[in-house]
N, C-alpha and C positions, 0 to 999 in steps of 0.2 A: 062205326068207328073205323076210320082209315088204320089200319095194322103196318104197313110199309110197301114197297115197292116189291108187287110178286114178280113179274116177268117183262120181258121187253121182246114183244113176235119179232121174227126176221125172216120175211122168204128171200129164197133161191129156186135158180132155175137146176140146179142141180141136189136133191136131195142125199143119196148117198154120200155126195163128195162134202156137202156142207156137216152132216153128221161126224165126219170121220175131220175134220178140218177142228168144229168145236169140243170133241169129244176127245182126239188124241193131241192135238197143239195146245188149243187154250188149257183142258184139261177139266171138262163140265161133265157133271155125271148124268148118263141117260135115264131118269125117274119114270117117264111117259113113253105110250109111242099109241099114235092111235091114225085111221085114215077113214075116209065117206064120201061117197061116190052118189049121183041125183036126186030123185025126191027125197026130202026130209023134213019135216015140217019141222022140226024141234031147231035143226041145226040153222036152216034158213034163216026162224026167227032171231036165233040169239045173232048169228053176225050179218043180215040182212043183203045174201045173194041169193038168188035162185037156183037150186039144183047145181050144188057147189059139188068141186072132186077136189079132192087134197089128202097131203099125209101131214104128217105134225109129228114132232117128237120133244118133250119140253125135259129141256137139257137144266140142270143146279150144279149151281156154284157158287159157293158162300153164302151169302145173305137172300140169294137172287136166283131167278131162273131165265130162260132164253128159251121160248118158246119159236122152235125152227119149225118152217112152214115150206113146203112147194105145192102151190095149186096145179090143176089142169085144168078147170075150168072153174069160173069165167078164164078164158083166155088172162094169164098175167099182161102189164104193161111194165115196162123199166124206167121207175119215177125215183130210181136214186137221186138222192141231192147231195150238193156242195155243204160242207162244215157253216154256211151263212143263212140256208134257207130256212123258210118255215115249214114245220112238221115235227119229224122225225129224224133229225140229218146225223146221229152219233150217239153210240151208249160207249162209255169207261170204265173199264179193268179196273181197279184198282192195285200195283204191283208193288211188292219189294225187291228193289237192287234194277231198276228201269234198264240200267245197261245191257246186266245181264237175260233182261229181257228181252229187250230190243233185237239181239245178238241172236236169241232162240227162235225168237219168234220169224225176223228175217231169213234165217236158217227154212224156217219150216213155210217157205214161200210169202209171207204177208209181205204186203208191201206197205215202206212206211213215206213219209214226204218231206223225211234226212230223220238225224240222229237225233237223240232224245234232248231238250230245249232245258237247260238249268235254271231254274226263276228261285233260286235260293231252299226254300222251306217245302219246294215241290219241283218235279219235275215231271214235262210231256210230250210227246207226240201224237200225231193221229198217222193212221195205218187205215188199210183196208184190208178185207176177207178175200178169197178166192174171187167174189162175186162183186166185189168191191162196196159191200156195206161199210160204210166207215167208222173206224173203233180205236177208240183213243187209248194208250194206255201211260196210266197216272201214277206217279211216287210222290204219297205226302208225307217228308221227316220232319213238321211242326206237329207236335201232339196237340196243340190246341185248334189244329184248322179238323175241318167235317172229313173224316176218314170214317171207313168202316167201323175201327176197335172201338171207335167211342157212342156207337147206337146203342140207345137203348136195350137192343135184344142180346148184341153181342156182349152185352156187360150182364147178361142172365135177368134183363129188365125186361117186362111186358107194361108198356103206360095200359090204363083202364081209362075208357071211355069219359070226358070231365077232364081227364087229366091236362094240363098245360107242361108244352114242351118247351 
């Protein structure tokens, strides 16, 4: 049974800075911090590199976590992508008062690609990180469109296995 969306990885080439980036702006709480360095037979299997080195630290916020990553080896490559490509190219805040974010957030160096876009019942922008992962941040004021308050967990629901959503 799929339970919901735990986390979304992100490396950087800088770990410190990206810590202190999602931990003191965005404002995610640090739950984990773990790092492993050559032979592993366990850790190889599960994510399929040889003699990996990395630190990890998986950051919670709301319903969700951000599992922050910088390798040292394998060597990283820089496969950021455009908001168009295939993959991974953007995960979404979800925010109240977007202005007021936009404002804070700008402040605390994000860069965004103009001001926040009014489409009525929401509004957005997309931004990048220090690192230039790109990270939208979303105001939904329809209570009927898919926002946070209305999952199941957050209303004290857990669906059971069978259950239709």
């Amino acid at each position: 049974m799929i339970v919901g969306i735990h986390h979304v990885a992100i490396g950087v080439p800088d770990f410190a800075a990206g810590l202190r980036f999602y931990t003191e702006v965005l404002g995610f709480e640090q739950v984990e911090q773990a790092s492993f360095a050559g032979a592993n037979p366990q850790v190889e299997a599960a994510i399929g590199l040889r003699e990996p080195a990395a630190q990890m630290a998986m950051l919670r916020g709301g319903n969700a976590h951000i599992e922050l990553w910088q390798y040292a080896e394998p060597e990283p490559q820089d496969l950021r992508s455009r908001p168009c490509d295939f993959g991974y190219p953007h995960f979404a805040l979800e925010v109240k008062d977007i202005e007021a974010e936009h404002a804070r957030l700008s402040a605390a160096g994000m860069n965004f690609v103009g001001p926040p876009v009014d489409f009525g019942d929401s509004a957005a922008v997309y931004g990048s990180d220090p690192f230039g992962n790109v990270i939208e941040i979303y105001e939904i004021r329809n209570p009927e469109r898919a926002q946070l308050a209305n999952t199941p967990m957050a209303q004290g629901q857990f669906p059971r296995q069978g259950d239709s959503q």
